[in-house]
Each structure stands twice: as C-alpha cells, then as structure tokens.
C-alpha positions as CSV (number, residue, x, y, z in Angstrom):
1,X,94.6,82.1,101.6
2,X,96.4,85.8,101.3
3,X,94.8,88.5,99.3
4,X,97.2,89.8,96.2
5,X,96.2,93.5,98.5
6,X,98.0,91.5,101.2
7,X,101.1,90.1,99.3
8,X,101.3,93.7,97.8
9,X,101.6,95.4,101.8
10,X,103.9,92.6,102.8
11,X,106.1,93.4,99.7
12,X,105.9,96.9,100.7
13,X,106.9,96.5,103.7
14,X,109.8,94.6,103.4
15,X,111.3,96.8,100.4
16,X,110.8,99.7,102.8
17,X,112.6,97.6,105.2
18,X,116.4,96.3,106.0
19,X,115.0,93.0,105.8
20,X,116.7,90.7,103.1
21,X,114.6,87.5,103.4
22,X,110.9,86.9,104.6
23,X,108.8,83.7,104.8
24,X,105.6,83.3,106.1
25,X,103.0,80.8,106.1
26,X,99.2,80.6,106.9
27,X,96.7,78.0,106.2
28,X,98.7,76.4,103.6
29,X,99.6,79.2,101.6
30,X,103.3,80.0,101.6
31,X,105.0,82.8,100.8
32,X,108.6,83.9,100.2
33,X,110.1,87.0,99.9
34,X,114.1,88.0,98.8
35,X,115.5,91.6,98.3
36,X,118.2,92.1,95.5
37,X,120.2,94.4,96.9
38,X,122.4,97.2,94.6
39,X,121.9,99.5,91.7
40,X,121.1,98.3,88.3
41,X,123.1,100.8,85.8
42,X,120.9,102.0,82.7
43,X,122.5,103.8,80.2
44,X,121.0,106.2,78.1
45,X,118.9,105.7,74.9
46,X,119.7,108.8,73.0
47,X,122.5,112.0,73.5
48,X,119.5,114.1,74.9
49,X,119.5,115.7,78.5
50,X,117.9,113.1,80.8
51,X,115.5,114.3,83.7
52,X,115.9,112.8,87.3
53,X,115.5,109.3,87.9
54,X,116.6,106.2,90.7
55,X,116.5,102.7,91.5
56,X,115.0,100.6,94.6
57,X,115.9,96.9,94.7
58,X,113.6,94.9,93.1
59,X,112.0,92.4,94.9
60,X,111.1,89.1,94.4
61,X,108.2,86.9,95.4
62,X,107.3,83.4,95.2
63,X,103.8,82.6,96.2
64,X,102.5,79.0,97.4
65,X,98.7,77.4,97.3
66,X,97.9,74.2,97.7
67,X,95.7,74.3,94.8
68,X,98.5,76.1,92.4
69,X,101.9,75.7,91.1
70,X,104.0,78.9,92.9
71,X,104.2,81.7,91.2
72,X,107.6,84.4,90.6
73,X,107.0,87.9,90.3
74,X,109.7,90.2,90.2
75,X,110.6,93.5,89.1
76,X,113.0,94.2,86.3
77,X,114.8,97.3,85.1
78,X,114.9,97.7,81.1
79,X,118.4,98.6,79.4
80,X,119.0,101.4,77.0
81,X,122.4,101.6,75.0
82,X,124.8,104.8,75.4
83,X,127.8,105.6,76.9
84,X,126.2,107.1,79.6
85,X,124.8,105.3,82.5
86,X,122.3,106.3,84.8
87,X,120.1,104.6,87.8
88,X,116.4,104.8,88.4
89,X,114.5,105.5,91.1
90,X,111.8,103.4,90.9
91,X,108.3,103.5,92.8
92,X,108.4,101.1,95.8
93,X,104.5,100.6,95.6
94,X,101.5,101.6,93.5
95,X,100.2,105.4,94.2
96,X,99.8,108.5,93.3
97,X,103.3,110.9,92.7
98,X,103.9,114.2,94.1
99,X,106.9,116.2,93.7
100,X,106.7,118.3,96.6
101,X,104.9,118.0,100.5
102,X,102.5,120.5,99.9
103,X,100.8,121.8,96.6
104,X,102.2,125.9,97.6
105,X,105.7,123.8,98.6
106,X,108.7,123.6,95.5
107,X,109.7,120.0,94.3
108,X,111.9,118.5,96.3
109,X,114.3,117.9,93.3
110,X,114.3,118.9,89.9
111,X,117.0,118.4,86.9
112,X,120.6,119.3,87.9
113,X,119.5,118.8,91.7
114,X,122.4,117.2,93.5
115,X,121.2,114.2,95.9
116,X,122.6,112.1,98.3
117,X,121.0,108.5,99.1
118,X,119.4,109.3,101.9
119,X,117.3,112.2,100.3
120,X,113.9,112.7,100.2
121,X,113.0,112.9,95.9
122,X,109.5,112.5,96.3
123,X,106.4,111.6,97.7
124,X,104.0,108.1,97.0
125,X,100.6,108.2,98.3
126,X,99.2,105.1,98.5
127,X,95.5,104.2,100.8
128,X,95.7,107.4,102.5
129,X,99.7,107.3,103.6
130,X,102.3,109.7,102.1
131,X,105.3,107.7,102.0
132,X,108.9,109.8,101.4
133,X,111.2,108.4,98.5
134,X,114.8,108.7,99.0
135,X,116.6,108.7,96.2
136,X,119.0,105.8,97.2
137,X,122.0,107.1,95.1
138,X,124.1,109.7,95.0
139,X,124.7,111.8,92.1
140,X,122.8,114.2,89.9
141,X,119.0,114.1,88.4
142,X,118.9,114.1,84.9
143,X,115.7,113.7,84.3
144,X,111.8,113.5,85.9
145,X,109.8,110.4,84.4
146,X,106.5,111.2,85.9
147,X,104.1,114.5,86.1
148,X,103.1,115.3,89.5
149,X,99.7,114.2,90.6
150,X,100.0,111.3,88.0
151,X,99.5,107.5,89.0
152,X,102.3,105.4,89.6
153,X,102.5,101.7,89.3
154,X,105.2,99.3,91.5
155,X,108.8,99.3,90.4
156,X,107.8,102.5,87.5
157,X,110.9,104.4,87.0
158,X,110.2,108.4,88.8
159,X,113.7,110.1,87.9
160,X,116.9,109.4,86.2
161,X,119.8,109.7,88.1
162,X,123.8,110.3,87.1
163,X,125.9,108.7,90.1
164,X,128.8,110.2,91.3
C-alpha cells in the first residue's frame, strides 16, 4: 500500500511535469492521476491594489485500496467578485517560500514586476530541494500572498497576477 508522503511526490512530480495522465498500480492499490490544464480567472474582492499572484493546474487524484472506497482529492481555486480578474500562482507542493535565491539576493519579483510564463517568481523548499516557481502567465504582479520564509501548503495561492 502507498504512503500519503508517496502519493504527495508522485503528485509533485507529475504537476512539475508535461505529463497529462498517470496510473500506477502496486499490490492492489491503484492510483490515478489527471492534470487540468489552463488558467482559472479570479477577479478581485475589493478596488484595492492587489500584490503578485499565479496559478498552476490543479491536479486531481483518485486513490484505490482494496480495503476502501477511492478517494478524490483535488485542488480548487476560490472566486472573488470585481471587474478585474486576475490568476494565481499557486504552490505546486508543501514547503517553505522564499522570495529570492539567496537571503543578500533581491526578490525575484515584487508588485508591478512584469513576468512572462516561463519566469522564475519564487522559490519552494520542500525535504531539502529548492524548487524554482515560474509564474506560468504572462502579465503583471499585483500582489504577494505570502511573507518570505513563511510555510506554504499545496495548491496555496503565492502572488496575484494581471494577464496581459
């Protein structure tokens, strides 16, 4: 039977990855992995500047025991209401956040930094690995969710983002 730490690396992995769809099966357990793919828009709660934020597909799991009916977990973004709408990025795992490589380095981003989806927001350490967050999107950060050094859980929003 898997560990929750393992079903926790595998869904790790495959977010991190290109890979859409993952089964595996081991001594009767059975699980099941599928990546949404796409942004999920959030608008704004109130008329306030936002800090940087953006959003990783959220994945979804369906675990099998012989013993146990499955079970779904899946990650889901919550709404506000305003005309503007921004995405999140969201942490991929469970770790600690850091805002910049090194603790004399400046923040990768910040509010009003302009990204493009392929760069580097953040970092999340997690069991001893520093693991780069790309922000996914393009556009503008509007607002930072999280203090650096502060403990991130999987699929918590980091930075708000206004897309191009």
């Amino acid at each position: 039977m898997l560990k929750i730490q393992e079903i926790r690396e595998i869904i790790k992995l495959i977010d991190q990855s290109d890979i859409e769809e993952f089964s595996f099966e081991h001594e009767g357990s059975k699980i099941n992995l599928k990546k949404r793919t796409g942004f999920v828009p959030v608008a704004q709660q109130q008329p306030i500047v936002q800090q940087p934020v953006t959003v990783q597909p959220p994945v979804q799991a369906v675990v099998e025991t012989p013993a146990a009916a499955p079970e779904k977990v899946e990650a889901k973004i919550e709404g506000t209401t305003n005309n503007e709408n921004y995405l999140q990025v969201v942490s991929p795992m469970v770790g600690t956040f850091y805002q910049s490589p090194t603790p004399d380095s400046p923040a990768y981003v910040q509010i009003g930094s302009q990204v493009k989806a392929d760069t580097v927001v953040c970092i999340v350490e997690a069991m001893k690995l520093f693991n780069e967050i790309e922000a996914e999107v393009d556009g503008e950060i509007v607002e930072v969710l999280v203090k650096n050094g502060e403990l991130v859980e999987y699929g918590q929003p980091l930075y708000l983002v206004k897309p191009r």
